[in-house]
Each structure stands twice: as C-alpha cells, then as structure tokens.
N, C-alpha and C positions, 0 to 999 in steps of 0.2 A: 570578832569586832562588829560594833552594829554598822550600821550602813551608811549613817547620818553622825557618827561619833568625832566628835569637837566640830560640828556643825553649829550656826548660827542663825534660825530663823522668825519672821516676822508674818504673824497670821492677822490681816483685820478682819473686826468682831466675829472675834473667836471665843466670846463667853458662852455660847451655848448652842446645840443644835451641830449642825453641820462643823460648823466654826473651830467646835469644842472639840469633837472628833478628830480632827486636825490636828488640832495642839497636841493633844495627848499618842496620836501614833508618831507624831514626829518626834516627840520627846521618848518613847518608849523605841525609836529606833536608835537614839544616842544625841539627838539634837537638842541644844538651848531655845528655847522656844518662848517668845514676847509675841502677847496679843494685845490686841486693839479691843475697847466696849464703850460705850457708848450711855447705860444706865445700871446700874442695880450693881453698884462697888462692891460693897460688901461681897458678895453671891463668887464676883468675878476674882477676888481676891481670894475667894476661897477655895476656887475652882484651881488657880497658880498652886496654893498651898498643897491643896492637893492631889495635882499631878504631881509636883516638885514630892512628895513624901514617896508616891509610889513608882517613880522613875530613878529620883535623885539624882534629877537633871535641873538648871537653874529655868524657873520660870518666874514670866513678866506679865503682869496685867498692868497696863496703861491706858488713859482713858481720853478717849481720841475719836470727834465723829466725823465721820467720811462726805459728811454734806459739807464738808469744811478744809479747803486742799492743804489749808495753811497748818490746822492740827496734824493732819496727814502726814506733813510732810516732816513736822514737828514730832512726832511719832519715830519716824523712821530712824531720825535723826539722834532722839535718845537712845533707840537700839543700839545703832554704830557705837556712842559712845559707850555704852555703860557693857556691852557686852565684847567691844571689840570690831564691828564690820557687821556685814552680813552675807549671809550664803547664800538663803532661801527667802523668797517673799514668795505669802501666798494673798494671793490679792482676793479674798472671799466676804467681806463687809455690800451687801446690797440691798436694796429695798424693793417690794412688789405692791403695786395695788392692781386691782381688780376694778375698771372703772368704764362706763361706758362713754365710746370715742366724742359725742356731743358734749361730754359736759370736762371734757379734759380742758386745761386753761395753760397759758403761759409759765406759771407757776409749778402745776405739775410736771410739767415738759424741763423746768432748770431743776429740781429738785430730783427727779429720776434720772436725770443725766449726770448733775454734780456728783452724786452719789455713785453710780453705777458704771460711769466712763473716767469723767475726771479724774475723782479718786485715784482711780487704778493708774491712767494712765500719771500722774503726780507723785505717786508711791514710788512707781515701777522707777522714773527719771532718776526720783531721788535715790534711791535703792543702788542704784546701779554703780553710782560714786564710791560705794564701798563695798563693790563685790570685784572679785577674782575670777580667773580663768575658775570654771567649775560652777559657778552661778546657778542658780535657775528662780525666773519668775512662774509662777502660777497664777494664773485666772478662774474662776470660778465663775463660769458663764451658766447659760443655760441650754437647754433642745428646743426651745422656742426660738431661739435664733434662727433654727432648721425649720419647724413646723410651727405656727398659730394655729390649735386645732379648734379655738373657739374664741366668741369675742370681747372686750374688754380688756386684752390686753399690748395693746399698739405701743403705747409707751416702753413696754417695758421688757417686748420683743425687740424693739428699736436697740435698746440700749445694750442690751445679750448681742446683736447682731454685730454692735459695734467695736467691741471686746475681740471680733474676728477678724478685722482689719486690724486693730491695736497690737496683737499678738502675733499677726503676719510682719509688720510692718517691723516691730523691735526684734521678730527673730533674726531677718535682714540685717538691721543695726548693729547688733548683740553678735550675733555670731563669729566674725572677730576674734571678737574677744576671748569667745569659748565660753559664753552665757546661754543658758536654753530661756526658751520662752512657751512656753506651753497652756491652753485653755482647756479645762474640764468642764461639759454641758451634760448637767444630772438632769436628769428627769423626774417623776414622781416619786418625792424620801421621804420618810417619814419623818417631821419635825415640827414641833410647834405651829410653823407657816403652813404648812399644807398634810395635814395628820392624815392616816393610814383611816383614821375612822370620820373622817370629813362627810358631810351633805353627796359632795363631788366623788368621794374614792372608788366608788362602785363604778361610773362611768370611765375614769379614767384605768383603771384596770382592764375594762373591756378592750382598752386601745393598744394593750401591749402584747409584746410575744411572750412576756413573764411575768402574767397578770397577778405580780404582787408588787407592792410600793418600793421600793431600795430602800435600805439601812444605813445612818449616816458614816458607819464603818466599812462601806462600800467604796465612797465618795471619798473617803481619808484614805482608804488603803491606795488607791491611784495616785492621790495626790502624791503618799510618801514614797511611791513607788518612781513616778515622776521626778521628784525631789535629790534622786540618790545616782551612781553613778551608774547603774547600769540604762538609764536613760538617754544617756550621753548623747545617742545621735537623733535622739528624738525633737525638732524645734519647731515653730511654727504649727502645730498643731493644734485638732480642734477634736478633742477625744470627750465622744457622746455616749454616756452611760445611762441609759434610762428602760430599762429592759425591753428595750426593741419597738418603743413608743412610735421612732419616726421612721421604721420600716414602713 
C-alpha cells in the first residue's frame, strides 16, 4: 500500500517547478492531489492530465492566486467539496524579488506579505475545518529565514521568517487535534526562479557544504515524506534543506 493511498491533498501553485514536483510524488505515493496556478491554464491543465494518466490518481488544477486570501480560501473550499475533505495542504505558492532596501515601498511590503504569510496562514485556518486526526499542513519556507547572506532581500526574508512563528504557533493549536504542522526551507534548487546556470550560481555554490544546487525532487521527497504517517510525531518544525548553505 502506498503511503498516502485514499489521501486527499491541496498544493498552492503547483503548475510548475518545485510546485509541480510536489504534485506529482504526492500523487505517485497514492494521493488525490488539487493544485492552485495562477496563469498559463492550458499548460497547468495539462500538467493534471498528465500526472492523472501516469499515477491514475484524480488530479485538480484550479485557478486560484494567493495575493488574494478570498480565492485562497475559495480554493480550499472546492477541494473539500469536490474531493471529499482534506488530509494534506501544502502551502508552497510564493513570490521573490530581488530589490534594493531604498527603493522598497509600502506596496511591496502588502504584496510580499499577502502572498507569502497571509496566504498560508488563510489556507492553513480554512483547511483545518476539514481535516482529521492525521492532518498535516506543510509550508514551504525558505533558509533565508536563517541566513541573508546578501542584500536585497529584506522583504522577502521577513516573510520566510514569519512562516516560523506561523508553524510554531498552529503546531500548538493543532496538535490536539493530531494535525502536524511542518515548514520546509530549501535552499539553492534548480528552477525557473533561481536556475543552476544563473549570473549568481557559481557564487552561491561556493557557500555550500554540497556545492551543487538541489533538484526539485529533493524538496518533494521531504515534503511527501512529511505528508505521510511515519512523520507522525514530527510538528512544529523548521526542516532546512539547502546542502549545508547555512552551516
């Protein structure tokens, strides 16, 4: 039996990259599996088609963006129904800029936040109405919560940072219940946002103890690993995988 079999979970924007990786080991461990995207339907409906062909597990693209608590929650809310509840939420929908601290404005600061705390912590409330003893939320933080090891990114440390109270605070809550609460902070992955052949990559591999980028099936395999029961007494955690970045 897989791991995650008649499991029910909810990935935001999970069309591509990290996201995607996600979807698809959670569904290839036995899980139903609805993501959240944000643009390019088509792409992300094709991407359901096919994981669903090669798991033949049900999957959901819905189109839902996280600067937005009310789609969000809106979101969650079709999963319950259409699939029955939910087990799993992994809260991995986020945004990064790269901006120097002088020219950040009011606007950047509700848009990085909306996105990156709100969200989650909106998802996670609503989520929780329809979960059982056995739950588990995931976060998808960052290792910049731990380290800013250069500058330009204040905003967006802030908000990874805040993901670590948010996940302390609901393991408290949740536990109870018998819901895990759990945060994942990747490091340098290989992905569209921060590619393995970037201007940067060469410096940030000098920074690690495994001076190579992670693979987004790195990220997903903790995740699904987290997700499942042998996790059970793991909550409130802040599990940093970034090959030895913030040694």
């Amino acid at each position: 039996m897989k791991h995650l079999e008649n499991k029910v979970a909810l990935v935001t924007g999970g069309s591509r990259g990290m996201g995607a990786a996600i979807v698809k080991q959670l569904a290839e461990a036995g899980a139903n599996v609805a993501f959240t995207y944000v643009r390019s339907a088509a792409k992300a409906h094709q991407l359901a088609a096919d994981i669903s062909k090669t798991t033949g597990q049900t999957i959901l693209a819905l189109a839902a963006d996280n600067a937005s608590d009310t789609a969000v929650t809106a979101a969650v809310e079709e999963v319950a129904g259409k699939l029955g509840g939910i087990d799993i939420l992994v809260n991995n929908a986020g945004i990064y800029e790269k901006k120097p601290l002088e020219e950040q404005t009011a606007a950047d600061y509700d848009e990085m936040m909306d996105v990156n705390v709100k969200a989650v912590f909106m998802a996670s409330i609503t989520a929780i109405k329809h979960m059982k003893a056995g739950g588990r939320i995931i976060s998808i933080g960052s290792n910049m919560a731990d380290r800013v090891a250069g500058p330009g990114a204040t905003l967006y440390a802030m908000s990874k940072s805040a993901l670590k109270g948010l996940t302390k605070g609901l393991a408290r809550e949740l536990g109870p219940k018998g819901i895990t609460v759990n945060l994942v902070q990747p490091g340098p992955t290989d992905t569209d946002m921060n590619p393995a052949t970037s201007a940067h990559a060469d410096k940030l591999r000098s920074m690690m103890a495994l001076p190579h980028y992670g693979n987004v099936s790195d990220i997903a395999s903790l995740v699904s690993f987290l997700a499942g029961p042998q996790s059970g007494f793991i909550t409130g955690a802040s599990l940093t995988i970034d090959g030895g970045f913030n040694i």
